[in-house]
N, CA, C and O atoms as a Maestro MAE file, in Angstrom:
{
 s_m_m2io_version
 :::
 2.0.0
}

f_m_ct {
 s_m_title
 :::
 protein
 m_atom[300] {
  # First column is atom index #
  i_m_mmod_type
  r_m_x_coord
  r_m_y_coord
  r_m_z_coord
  i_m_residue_number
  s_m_chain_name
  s_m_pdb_residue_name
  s_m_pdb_atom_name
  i_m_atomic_number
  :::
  1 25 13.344 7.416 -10.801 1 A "UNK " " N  " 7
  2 3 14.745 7.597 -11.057 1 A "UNK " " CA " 6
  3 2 15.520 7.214 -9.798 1 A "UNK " " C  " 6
  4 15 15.234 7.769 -8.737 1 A "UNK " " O  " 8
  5 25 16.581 6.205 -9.865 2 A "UNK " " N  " 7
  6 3 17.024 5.900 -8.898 2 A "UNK " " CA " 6
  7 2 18.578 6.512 -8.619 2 A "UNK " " C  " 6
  8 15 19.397 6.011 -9.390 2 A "UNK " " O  " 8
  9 25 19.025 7.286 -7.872 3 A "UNK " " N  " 7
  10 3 20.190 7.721 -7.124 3 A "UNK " " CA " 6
  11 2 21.005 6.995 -6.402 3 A "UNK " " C  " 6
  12 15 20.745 6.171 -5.524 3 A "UNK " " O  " 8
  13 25 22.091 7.380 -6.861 4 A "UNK " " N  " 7
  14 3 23.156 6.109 -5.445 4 A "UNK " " CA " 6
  15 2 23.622 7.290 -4.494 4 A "UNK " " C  " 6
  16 15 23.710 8.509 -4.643 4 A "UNK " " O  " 8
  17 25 23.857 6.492 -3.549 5 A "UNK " " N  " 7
  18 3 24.066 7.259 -2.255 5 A "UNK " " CA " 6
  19 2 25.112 6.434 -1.115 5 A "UNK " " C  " 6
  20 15 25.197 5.207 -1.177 5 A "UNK " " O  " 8
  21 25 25.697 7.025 -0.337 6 A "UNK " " N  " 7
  22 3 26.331 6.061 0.484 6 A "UNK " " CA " 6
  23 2 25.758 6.225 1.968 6 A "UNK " " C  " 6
  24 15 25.397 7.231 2.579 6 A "UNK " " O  " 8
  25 25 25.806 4.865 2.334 7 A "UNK " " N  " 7
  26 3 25.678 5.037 4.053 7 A "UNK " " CA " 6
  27 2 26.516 4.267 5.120 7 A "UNK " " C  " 6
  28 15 27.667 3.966 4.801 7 A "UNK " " O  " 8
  29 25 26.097 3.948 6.245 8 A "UNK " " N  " 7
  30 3 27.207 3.652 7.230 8 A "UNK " " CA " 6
  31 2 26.540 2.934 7.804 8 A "UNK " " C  " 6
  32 15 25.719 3.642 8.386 8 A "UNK " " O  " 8
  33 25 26.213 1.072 8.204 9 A "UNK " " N  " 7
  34 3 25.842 0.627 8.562 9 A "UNK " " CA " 6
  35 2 26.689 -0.540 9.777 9 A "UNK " " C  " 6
  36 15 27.793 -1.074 9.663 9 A "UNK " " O  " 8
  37 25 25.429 -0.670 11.179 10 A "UNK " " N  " 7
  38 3 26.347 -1.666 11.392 10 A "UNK " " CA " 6
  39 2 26.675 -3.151 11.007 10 A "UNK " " C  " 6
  40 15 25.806 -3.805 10.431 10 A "UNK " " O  " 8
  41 25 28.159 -3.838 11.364 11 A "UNK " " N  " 7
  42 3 28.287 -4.732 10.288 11 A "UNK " " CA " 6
  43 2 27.529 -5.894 10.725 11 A "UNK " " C  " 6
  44 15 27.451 -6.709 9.806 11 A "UNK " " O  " 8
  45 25 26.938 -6.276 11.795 12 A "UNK " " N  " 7
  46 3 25.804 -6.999 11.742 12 A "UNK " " CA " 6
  47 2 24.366 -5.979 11.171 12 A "UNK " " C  " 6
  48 15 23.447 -6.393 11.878 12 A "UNK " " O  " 8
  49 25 24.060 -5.392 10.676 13 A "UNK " " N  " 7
  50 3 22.717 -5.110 9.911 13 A "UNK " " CA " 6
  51 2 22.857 -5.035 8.521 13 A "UNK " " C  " 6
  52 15 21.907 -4.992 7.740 13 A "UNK " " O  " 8
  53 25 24.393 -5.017 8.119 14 A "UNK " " N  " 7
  54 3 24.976 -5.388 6.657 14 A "UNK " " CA " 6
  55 2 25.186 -6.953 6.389 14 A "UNK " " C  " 6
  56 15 25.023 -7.549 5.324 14 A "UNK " " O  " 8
  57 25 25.501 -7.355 7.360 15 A "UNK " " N  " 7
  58 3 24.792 -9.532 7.462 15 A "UNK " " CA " 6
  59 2 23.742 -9.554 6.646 15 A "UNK " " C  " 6
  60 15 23.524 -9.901 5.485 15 A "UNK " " O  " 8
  61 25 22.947 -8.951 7.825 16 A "UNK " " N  " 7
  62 3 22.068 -9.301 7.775 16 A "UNK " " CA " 6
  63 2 20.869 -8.831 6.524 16 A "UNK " " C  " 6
  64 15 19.724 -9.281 6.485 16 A "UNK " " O  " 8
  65 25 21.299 -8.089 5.804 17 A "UNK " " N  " 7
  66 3 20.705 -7.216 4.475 17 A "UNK " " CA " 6
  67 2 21.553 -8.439 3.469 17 A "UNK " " C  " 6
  68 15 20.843 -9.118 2.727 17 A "UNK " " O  " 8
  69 25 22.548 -8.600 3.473 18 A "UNK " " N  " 7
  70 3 23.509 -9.714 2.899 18 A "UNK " " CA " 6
  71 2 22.712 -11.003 2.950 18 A "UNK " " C  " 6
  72 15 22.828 -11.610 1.885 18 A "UNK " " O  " 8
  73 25 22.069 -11.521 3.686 19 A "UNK " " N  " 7
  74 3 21.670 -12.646 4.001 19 A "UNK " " CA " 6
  75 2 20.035 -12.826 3.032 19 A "UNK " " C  " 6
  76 15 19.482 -13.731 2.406 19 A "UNK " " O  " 8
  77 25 19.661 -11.010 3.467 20 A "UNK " " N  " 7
  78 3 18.220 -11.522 2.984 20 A "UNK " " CA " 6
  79 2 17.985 -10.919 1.604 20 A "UNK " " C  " 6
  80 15 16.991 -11.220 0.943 20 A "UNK " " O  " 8
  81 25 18.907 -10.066 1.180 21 A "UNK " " N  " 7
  82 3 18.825 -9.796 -0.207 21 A "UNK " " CA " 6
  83 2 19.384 -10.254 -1.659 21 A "UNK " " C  " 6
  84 15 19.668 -9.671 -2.705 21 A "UNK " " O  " 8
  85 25 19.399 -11.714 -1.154 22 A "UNK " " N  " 7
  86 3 19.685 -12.568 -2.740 22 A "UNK " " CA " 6
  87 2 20.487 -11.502 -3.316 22 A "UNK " " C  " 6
  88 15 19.907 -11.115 -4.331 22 A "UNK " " O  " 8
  89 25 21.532 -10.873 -3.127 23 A "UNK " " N  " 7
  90 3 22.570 -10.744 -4.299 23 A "UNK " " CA " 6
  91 2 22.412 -8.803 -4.541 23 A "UNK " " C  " 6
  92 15 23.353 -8.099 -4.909 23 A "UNK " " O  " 8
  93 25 21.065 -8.312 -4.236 24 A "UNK " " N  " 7
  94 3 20.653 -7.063 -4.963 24 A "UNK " " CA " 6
  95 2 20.316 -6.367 -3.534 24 A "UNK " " C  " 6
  96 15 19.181 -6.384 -3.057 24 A "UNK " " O  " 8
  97 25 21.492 -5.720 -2.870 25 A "UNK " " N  " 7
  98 3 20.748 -4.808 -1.856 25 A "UNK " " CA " 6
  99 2 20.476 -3.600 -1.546 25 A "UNK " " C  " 6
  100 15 20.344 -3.033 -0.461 25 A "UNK " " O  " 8
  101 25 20.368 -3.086 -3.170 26 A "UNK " " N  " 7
  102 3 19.625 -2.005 -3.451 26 A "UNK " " CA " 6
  103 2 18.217 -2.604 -3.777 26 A "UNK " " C  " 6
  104 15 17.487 -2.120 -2.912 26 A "UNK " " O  " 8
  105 25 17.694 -3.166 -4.339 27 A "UNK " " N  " 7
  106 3 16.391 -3.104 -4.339 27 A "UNK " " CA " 6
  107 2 15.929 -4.570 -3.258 27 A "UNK " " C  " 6
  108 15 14.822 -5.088 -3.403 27 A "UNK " " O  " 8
  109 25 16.687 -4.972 -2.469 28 A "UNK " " N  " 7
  110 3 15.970 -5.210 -0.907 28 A "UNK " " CA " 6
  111 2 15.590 -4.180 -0.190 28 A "UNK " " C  " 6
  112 15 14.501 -4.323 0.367 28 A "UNK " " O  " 8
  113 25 16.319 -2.863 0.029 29 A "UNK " " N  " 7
  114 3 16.816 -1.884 0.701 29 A "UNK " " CA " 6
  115 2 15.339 -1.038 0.280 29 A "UNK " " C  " 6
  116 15 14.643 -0.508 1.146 29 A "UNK " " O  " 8
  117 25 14.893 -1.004 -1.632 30 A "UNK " " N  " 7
  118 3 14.349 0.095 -1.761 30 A "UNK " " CA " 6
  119 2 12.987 -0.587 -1.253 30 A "UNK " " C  " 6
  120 15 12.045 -0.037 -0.684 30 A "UNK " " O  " 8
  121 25 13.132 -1.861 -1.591 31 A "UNK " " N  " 7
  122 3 11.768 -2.966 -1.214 31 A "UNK " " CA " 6
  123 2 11.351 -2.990 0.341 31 A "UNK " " C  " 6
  124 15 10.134 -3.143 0.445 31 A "UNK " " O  " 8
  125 25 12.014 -2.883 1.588 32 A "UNK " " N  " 7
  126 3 11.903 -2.464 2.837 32 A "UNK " " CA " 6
  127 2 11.582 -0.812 3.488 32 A "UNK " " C  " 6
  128 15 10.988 -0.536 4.530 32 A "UNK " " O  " 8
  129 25 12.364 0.379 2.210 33 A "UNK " " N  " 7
  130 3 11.800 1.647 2.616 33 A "UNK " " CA " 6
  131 2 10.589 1.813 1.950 33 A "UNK " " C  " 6
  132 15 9.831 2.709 2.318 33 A "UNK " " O  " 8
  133 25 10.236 0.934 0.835 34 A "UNK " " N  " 7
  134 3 8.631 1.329 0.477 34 A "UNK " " CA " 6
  135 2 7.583 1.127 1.098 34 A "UNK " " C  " 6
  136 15 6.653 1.902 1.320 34 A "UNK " " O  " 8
  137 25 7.750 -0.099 1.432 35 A "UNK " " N  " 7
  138 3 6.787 -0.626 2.491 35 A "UNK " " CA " 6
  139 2 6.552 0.047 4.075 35 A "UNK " " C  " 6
  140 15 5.558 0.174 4.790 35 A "UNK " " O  " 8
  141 25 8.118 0.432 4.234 36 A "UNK " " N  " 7
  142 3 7.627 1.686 5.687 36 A "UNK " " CA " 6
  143 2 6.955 2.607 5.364 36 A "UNK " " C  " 6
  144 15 6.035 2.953 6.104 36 A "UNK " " O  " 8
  145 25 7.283 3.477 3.810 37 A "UNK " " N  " 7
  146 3 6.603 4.533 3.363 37 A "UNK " " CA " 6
  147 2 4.976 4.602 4.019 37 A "UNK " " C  " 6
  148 15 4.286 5.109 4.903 37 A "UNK " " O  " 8
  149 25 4.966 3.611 2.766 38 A "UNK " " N  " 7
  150 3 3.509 2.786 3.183 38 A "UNK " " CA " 6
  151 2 2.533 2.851 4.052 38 A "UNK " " C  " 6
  152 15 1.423 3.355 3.880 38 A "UNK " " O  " 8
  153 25 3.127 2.127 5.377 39 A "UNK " " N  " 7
  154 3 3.073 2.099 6.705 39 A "UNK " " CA " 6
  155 2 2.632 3.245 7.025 39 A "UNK " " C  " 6
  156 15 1.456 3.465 7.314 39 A "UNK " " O  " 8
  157 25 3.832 4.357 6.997 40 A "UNK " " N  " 7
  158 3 3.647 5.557 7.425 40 A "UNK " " CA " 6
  159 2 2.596 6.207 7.024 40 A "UNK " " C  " 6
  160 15 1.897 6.810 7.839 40 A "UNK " " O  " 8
  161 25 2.257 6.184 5.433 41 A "UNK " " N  " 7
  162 3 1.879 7.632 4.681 41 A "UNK " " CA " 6
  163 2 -0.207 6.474 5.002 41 A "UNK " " C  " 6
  164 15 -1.212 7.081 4.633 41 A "UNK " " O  " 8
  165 25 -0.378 5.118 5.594 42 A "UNK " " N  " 7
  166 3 -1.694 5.157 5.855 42 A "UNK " " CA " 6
  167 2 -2.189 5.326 7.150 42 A "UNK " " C  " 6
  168 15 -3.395 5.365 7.398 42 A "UNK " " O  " 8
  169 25 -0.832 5.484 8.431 43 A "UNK " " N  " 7
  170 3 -1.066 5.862 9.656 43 A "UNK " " CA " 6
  171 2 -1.485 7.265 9.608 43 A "UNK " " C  " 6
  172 15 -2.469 7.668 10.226 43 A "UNK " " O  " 8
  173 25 -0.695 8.058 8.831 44 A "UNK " " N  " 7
  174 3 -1.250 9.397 8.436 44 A "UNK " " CA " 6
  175 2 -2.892 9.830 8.036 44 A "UNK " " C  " 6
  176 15 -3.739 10.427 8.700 44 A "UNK " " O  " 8
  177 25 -2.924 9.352 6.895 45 A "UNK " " N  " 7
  178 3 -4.554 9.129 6.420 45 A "UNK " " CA " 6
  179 2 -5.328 8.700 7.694 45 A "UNK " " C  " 6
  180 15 -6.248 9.430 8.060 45 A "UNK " " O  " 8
  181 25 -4.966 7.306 8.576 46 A "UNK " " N  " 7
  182 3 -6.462 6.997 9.770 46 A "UNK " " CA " 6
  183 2 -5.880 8.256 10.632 46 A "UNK " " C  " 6
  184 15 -6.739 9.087 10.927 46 A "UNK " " O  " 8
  185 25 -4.587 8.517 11.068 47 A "UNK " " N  " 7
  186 3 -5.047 10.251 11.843 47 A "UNK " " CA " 6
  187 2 -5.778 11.170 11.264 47 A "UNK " " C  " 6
  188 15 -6.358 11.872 12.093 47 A "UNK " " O  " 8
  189 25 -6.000 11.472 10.071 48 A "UNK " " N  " 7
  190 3 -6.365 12.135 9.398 48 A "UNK " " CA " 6
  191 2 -8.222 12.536 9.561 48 A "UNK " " C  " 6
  192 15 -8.927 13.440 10.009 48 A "UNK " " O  " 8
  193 25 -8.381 11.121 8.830 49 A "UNK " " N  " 7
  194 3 -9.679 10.943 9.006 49 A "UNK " " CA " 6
  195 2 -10.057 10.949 10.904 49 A "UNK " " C  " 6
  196 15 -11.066 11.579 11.222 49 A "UNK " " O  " 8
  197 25 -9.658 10.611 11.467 50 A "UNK " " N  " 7
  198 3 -9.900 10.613 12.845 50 A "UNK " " CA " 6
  199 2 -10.074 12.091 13.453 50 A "UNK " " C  " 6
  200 15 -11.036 12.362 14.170 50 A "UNK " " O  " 8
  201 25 -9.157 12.958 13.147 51 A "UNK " " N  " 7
  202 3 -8.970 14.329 13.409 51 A "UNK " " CA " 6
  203 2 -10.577 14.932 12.574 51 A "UNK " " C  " 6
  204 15 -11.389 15.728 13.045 51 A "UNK " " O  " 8
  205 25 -10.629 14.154 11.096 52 A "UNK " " N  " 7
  206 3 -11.878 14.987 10.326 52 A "UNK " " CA " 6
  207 2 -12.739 14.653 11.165 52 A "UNK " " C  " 6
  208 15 -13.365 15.686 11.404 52 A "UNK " " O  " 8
  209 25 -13.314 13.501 11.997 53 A "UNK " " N  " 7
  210 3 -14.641 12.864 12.477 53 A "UNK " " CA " 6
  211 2 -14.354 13.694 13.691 53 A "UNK " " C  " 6
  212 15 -14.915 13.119 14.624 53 A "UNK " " O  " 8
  213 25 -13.802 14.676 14.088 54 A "UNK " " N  " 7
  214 3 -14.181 14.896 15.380 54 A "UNK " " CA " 6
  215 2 -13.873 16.451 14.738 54 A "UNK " " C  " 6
  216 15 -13.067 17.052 15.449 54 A "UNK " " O  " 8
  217 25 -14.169 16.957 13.977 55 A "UNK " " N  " 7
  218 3 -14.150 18.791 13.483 55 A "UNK " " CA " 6
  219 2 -15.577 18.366 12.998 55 A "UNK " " C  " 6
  220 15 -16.033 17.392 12.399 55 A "UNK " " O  " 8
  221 25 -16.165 19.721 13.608 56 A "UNK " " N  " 7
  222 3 -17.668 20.463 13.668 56 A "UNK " " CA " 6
  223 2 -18.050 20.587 12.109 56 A "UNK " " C  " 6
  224 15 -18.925 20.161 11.355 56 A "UNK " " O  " 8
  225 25 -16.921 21.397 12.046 57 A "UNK " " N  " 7
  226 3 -16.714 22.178 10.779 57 A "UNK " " CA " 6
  227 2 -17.172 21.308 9.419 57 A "UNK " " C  " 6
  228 15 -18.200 21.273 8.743 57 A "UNK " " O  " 8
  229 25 -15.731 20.549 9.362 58 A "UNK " " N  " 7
  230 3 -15.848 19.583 8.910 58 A "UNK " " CA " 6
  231 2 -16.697 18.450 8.503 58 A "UNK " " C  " 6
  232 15 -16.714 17.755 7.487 58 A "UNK " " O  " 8
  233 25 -17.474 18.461 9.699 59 A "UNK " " N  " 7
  234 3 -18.693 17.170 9.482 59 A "UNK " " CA " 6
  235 2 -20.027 18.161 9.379 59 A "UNK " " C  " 6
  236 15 -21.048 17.475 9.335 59 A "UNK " " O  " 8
  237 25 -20.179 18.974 9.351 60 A "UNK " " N  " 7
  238 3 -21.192 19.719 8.743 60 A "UNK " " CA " 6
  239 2 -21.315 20.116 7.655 60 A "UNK " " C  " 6
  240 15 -22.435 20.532 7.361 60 A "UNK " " O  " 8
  241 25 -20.262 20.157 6.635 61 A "UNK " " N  " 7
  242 3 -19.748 20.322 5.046 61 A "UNK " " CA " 6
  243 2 -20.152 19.351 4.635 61 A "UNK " " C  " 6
  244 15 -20.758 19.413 3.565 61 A "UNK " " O  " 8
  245 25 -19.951 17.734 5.462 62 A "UNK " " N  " 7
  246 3 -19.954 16.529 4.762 62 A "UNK " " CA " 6
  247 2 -21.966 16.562 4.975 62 A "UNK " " C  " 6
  248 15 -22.847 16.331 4.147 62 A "UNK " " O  " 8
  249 25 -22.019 16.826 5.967 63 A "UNK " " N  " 7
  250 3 -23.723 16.611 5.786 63 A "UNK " " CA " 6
  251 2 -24.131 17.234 4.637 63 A "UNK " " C  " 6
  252 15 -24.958 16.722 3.884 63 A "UNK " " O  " 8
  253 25 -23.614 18.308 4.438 64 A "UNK " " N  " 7
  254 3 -24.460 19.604 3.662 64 A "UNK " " CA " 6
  255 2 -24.091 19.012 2.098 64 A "UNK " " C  " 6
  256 15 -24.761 18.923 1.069 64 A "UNK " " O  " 8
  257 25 -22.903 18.711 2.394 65 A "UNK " " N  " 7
  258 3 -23.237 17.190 0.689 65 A "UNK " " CA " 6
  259 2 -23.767 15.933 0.387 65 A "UNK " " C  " 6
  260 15 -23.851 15.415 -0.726 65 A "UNK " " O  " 8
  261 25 -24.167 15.423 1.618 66 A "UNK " " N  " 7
  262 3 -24.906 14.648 1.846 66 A "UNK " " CA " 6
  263 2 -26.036 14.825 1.426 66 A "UNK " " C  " 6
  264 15 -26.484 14.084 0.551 66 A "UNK " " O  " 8
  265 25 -26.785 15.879 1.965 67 A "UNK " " N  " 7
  266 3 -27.689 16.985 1.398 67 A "UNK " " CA " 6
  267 2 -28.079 16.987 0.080 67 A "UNK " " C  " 6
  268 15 -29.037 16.366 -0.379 67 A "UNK " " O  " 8
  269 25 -27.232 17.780 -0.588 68 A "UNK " " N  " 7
  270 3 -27.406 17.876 -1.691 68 A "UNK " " CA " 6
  271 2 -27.267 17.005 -3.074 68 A "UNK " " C  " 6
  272 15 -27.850 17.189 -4.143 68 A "UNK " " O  " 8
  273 25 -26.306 15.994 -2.715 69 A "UNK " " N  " 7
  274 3 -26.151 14.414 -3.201 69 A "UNK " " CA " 6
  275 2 -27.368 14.282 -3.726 69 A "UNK " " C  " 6
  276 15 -27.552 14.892 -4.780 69 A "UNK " " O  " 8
  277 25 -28.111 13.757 -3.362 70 A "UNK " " N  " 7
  278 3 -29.723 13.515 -3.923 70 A "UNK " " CA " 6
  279 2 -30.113 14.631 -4.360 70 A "UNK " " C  " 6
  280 15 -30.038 14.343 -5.555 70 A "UNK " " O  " 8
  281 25 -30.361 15.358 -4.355 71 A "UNK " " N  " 7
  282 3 -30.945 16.547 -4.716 71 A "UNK " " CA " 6
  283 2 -31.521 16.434 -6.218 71 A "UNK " " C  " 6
  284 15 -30.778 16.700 -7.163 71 A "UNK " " O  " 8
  285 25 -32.622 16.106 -6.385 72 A "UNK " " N  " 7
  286 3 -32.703 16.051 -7.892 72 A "UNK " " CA " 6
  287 2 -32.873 15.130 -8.519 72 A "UNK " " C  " 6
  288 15 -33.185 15.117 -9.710 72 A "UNK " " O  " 8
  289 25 -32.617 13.812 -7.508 73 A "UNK " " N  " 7
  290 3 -32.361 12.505 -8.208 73 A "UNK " " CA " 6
  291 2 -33.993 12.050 -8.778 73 A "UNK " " C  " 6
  292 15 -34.218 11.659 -9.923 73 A "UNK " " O  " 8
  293 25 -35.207 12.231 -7.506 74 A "UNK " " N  " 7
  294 3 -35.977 12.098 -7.935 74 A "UNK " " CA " 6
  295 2 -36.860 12.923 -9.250 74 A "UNK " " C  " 6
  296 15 -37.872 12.313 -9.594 74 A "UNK " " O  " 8
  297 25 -36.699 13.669 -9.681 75 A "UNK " " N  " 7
  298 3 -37.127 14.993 -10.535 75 A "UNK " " CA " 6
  299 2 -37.331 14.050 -11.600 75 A "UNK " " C  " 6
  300 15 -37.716 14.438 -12.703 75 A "UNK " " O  " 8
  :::
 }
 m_bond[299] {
  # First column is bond index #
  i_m_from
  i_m_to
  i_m_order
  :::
  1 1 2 1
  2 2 3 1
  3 3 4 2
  4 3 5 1
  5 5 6 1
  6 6 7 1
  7 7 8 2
  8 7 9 1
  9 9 10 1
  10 10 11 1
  11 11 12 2
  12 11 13 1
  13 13 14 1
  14 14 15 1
  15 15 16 2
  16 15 17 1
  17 17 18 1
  18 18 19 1
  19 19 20 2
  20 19 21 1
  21 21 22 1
  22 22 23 1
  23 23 24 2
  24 23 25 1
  25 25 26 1
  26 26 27 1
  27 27 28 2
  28 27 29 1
  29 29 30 1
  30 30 31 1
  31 31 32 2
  32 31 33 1
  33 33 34 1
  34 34 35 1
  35 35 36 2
  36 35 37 1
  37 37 38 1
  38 38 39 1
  39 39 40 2
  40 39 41 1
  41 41 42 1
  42 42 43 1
  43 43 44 2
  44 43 45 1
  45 45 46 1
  46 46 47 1
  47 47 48 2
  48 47 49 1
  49 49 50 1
  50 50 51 1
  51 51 52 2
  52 51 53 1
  53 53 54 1
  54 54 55 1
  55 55 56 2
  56 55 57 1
  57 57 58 1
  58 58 59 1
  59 59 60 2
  60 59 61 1
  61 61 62 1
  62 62 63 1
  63 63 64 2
  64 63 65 1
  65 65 66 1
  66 66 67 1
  67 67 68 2
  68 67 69 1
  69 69 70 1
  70 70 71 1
  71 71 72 2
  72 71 73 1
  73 73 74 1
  74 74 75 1
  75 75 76 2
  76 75 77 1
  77 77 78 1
  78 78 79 1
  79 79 80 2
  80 79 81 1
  81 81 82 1
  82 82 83 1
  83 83 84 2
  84 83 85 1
  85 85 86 1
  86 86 87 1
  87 87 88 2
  88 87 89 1
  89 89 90 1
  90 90 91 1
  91 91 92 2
  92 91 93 1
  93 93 94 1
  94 94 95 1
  95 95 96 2
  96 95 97 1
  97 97 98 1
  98 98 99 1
  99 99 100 2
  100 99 101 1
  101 101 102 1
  102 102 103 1
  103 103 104 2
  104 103 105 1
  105 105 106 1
  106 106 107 1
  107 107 108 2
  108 107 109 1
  109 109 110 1
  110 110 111 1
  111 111 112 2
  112 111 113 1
  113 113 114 1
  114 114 115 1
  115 115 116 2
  116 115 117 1
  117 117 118 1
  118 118 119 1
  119 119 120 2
  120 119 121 1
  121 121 122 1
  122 122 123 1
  123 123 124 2
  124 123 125 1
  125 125 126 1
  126 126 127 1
  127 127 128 2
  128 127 129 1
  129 129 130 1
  130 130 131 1
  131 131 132 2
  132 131 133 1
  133 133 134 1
  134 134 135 1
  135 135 136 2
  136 135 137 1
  137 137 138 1
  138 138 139 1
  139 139 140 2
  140 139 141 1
  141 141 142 1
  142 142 143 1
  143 143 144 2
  144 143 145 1
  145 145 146 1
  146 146 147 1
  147 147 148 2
  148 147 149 1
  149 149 150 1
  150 150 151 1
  151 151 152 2
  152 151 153 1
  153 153 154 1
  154 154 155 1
  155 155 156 2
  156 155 157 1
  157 157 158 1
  158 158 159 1
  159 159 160 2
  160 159 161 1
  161 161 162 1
  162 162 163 1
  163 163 164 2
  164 163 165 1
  165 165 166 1
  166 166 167 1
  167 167 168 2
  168 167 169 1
  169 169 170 1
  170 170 171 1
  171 171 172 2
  172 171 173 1
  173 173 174 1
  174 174 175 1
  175 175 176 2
  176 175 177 1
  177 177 178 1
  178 178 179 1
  179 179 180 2
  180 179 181 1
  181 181 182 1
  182 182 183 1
  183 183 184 2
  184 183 185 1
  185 185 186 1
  186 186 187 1
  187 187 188 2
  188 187 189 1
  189 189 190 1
  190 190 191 1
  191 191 192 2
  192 191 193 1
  193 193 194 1
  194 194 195 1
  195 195 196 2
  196 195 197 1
  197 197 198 1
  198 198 199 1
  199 199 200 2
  200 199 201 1
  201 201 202 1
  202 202 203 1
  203 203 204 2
  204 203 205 1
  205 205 206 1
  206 206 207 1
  207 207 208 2
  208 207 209 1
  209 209 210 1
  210 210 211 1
  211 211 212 2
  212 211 213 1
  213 213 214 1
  214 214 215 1
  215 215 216 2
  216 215 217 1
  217 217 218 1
  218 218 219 1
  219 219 220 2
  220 219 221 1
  221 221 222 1
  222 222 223 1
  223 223 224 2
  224 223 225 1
  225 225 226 1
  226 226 227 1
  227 227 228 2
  228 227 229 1
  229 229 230 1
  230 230 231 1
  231 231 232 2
  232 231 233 1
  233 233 234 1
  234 234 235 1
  235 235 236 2
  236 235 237 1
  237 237 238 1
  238 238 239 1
  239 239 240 2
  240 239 241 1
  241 241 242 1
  242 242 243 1
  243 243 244 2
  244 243 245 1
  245 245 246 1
  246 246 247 1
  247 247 248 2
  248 247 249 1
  249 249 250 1
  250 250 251 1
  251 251 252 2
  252 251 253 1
  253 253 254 1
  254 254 255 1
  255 255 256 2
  256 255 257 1
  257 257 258 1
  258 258 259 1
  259 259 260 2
  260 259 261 1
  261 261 262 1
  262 262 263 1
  263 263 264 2
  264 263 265 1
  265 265 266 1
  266 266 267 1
  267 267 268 2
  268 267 269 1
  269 269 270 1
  270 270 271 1
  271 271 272 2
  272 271 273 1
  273 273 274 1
  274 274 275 1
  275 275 276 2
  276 275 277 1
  277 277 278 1
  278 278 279 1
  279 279 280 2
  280 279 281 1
  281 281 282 1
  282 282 283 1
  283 283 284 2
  284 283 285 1
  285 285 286 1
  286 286 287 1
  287 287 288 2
  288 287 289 1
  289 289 290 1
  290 290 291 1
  291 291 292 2
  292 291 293 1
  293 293 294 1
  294 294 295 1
  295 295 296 2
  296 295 297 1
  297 297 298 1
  298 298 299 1
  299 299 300 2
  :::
 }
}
């Protein structure tokens, strides 16, 4: 669902949105914050995983399913 909203830009970065959004600069606009989303929300995930590979805790759960993964397979 898309919302309108107003903002305050400067008038060279309104050029320049003018220039590169063929006519529609709402969906240039939504087409440039998705892609930061993006950006952002998989810098998150490799901290993520980075933070998991270095918890004790954590990587001893993953063994202990590791573990048990097979368990049975041969039977």
């Amino acid at each position: 669902m898309k919302q309108k909203i107003a903002i305050t830009l400067d008038r060279d970065l309104l050029s320049f949105i003018d220039r590169q959004a063929n006519g529609n600069r709402s969906d240039y606009l939504n087409s440039l914050i998705t892609q930061e989303r993006r950006k952002i929300l998989a810098n998150e995930i490799v901290v993520a995983l980075q933070e998991d590979s270095q918890d004790p805790e954590y990587l001893a759960e993953i063994a202990e399913w590791d573990r048990l993964a097979g368990d049975g397979i041969d039977a």
